[in-house]
Backbone as JSON, one array per atom type, in Angstrom:
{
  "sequence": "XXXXXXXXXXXXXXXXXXXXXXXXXXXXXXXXXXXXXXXXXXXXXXXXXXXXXXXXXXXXXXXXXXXXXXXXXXXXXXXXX",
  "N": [[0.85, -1.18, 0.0], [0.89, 1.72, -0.69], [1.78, 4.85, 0.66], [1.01, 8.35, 0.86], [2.81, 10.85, 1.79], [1.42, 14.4, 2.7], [2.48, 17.84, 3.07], [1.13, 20.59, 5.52], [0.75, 24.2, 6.38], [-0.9, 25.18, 8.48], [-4.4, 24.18, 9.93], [-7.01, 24.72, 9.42], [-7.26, 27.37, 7.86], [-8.37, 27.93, 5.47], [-6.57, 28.89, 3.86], [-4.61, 27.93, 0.35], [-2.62, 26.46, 1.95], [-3.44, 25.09, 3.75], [-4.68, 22.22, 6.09], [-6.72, 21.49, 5.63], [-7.62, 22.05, 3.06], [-6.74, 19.96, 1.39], [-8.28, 18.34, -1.26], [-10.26, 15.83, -0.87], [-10.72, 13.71, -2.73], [-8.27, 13.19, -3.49], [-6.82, 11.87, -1.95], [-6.33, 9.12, 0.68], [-6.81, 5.74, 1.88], [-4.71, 5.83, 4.89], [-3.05, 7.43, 4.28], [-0.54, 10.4, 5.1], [0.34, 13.04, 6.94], [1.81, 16.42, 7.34], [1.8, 18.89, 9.85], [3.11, 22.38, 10.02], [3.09, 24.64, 12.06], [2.87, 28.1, 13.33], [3.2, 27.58, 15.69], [2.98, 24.58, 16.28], [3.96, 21.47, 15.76], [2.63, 19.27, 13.95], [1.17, 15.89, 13.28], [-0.51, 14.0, 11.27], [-2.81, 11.08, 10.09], [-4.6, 9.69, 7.72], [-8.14, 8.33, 7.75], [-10.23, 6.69, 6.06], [-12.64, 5.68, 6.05], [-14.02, 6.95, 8.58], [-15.74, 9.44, 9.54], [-16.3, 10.96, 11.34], [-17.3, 13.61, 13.54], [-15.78, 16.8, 12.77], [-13.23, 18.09, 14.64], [-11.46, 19.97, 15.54], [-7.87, 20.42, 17.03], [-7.46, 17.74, 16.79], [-9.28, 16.08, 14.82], [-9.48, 16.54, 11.22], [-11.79, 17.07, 8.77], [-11.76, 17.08, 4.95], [-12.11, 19.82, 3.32], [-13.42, 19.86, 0.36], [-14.67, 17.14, -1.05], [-14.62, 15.06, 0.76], [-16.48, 12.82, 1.65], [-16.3, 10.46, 3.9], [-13.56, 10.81, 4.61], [-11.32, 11.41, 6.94], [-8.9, 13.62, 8.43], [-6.72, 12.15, 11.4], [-5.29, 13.32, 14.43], [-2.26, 12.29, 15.33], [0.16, 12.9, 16.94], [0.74, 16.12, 18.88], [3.25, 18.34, 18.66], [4.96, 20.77, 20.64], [6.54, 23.96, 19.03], [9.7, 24.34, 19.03], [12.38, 27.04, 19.62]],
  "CA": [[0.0, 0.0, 0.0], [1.46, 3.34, -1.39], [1.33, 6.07, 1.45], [1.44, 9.08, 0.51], [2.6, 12.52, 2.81], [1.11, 15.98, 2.54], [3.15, 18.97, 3.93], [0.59, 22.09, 5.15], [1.16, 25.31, 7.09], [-2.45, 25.37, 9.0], [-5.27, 23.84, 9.89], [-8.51, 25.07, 8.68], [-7.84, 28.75, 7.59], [-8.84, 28.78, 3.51], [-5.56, 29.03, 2.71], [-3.94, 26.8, 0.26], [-1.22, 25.8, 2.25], [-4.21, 24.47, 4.56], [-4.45, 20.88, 5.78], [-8.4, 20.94, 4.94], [-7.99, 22.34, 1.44], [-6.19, 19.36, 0.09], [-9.18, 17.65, -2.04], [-10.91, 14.02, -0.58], [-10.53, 12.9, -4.09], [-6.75, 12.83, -3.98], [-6.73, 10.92, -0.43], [-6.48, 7.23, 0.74], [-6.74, 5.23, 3.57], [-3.88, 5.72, 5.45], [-1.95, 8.67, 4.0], [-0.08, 10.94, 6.33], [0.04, 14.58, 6.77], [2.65, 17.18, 8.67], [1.27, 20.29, 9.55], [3.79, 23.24, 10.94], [2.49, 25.69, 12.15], [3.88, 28.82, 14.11], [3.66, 26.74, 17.51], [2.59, 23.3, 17.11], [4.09, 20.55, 14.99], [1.05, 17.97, 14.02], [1.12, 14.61, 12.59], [-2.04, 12.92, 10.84], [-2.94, 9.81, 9.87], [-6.02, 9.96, 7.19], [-8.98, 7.45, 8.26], [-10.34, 6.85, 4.76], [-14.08, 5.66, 6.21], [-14.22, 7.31, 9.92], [-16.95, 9.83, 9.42], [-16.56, 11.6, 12.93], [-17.37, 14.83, 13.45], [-14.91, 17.75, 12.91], [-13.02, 18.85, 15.54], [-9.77, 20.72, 15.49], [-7.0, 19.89, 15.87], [-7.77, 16.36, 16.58], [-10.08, 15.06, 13.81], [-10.16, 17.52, 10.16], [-11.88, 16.62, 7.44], [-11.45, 17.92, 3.89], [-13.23, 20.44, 2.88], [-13.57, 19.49, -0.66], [-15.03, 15.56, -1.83], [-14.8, 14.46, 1.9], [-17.25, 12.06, 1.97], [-16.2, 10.36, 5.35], [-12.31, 10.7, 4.99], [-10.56, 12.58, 8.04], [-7.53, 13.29, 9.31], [-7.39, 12.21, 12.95], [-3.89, 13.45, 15.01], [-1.54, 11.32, 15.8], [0.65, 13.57, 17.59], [1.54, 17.62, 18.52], [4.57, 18.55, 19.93], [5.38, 22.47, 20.66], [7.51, 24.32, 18.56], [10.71, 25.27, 19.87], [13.08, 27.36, 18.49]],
  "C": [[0.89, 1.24, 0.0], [0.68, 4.06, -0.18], [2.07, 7.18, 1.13], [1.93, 10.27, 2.02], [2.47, 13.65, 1.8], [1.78, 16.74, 3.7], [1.31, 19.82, 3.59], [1.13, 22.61, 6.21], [0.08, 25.99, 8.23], [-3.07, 24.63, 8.47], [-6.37, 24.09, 8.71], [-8.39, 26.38, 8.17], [-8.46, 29.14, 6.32], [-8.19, 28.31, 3.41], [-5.27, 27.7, 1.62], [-3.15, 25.35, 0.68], [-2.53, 24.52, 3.81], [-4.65, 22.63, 5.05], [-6.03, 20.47, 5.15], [-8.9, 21.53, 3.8], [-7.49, 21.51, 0.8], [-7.89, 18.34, -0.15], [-9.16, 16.28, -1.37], [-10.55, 13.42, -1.73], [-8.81, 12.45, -4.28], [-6.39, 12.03, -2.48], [-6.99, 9.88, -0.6], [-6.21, 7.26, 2.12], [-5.1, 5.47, 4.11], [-2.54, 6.54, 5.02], [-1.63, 9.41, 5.31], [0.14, 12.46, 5.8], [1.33, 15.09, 7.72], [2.0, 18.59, 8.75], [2.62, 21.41, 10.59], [3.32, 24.55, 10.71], [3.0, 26.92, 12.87], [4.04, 28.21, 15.61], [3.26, 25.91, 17.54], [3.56, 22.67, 15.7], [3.03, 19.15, 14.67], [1.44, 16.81, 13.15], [-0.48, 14.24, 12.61], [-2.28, 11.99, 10.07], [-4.73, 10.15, 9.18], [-6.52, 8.3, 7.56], [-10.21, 7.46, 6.71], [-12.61, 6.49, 5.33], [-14.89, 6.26, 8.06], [-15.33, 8.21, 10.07], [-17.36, 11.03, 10.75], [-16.67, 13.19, 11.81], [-15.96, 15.66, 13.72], [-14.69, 18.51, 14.33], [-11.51, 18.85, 16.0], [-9.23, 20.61, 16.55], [-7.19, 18.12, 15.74], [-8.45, 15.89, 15.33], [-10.47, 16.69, 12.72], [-10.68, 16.76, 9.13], [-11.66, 17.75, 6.22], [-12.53, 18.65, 3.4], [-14.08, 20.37, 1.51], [-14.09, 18.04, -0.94], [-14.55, 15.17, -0.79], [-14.88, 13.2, 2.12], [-17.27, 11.66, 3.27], [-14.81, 10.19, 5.76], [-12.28, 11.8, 6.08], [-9.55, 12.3, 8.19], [-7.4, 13.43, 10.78], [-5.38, 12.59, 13.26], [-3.85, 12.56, 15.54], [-1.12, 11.95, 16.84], [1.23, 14.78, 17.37], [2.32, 17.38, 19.18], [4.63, 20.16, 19.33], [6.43, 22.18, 20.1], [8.42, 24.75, 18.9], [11.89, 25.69, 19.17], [14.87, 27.87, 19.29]]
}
């Protein structure tokens, strides 16, 4: 099984760089995500039929062709510089 990673730069804001603007349609079970952000570092693990309800940062779904993919956190760790 091909896993893919997505880099984003935020959660939920719009932006591009956002982890809930990359498209459901280009997702699979068990892809992985990094998100850095100005103070957290996130890891996610997509759940290709999970269906939960949204709720940041723990569980995002995509905002785009969804259906019942999410990305649930694995683990934050603070940013330290």
């Amino acid at each position: 099984m091909v896993q893919n990673w997505y880099p984003a730069s935020s959660l939920l804001d719009g932006s591009p760089g956002a982890l809930a603007s990359i498209d459901g349609d280009l997702l699979a079970d068990g892809d992985r995500a990094i998100v850095i952000s100005d103070s957290y570092v996130y890891f996610y693990l997509l759940d290709a039929d999970s269906g939960l309800s949204m709720s940041s940062p723990s569980v995002i779904s995509p905002t785009a062709n969804a259906g019942a993919k999410r990305w649930i956190l694995r683990h934050p760790y603070p940013q330290s510089m």
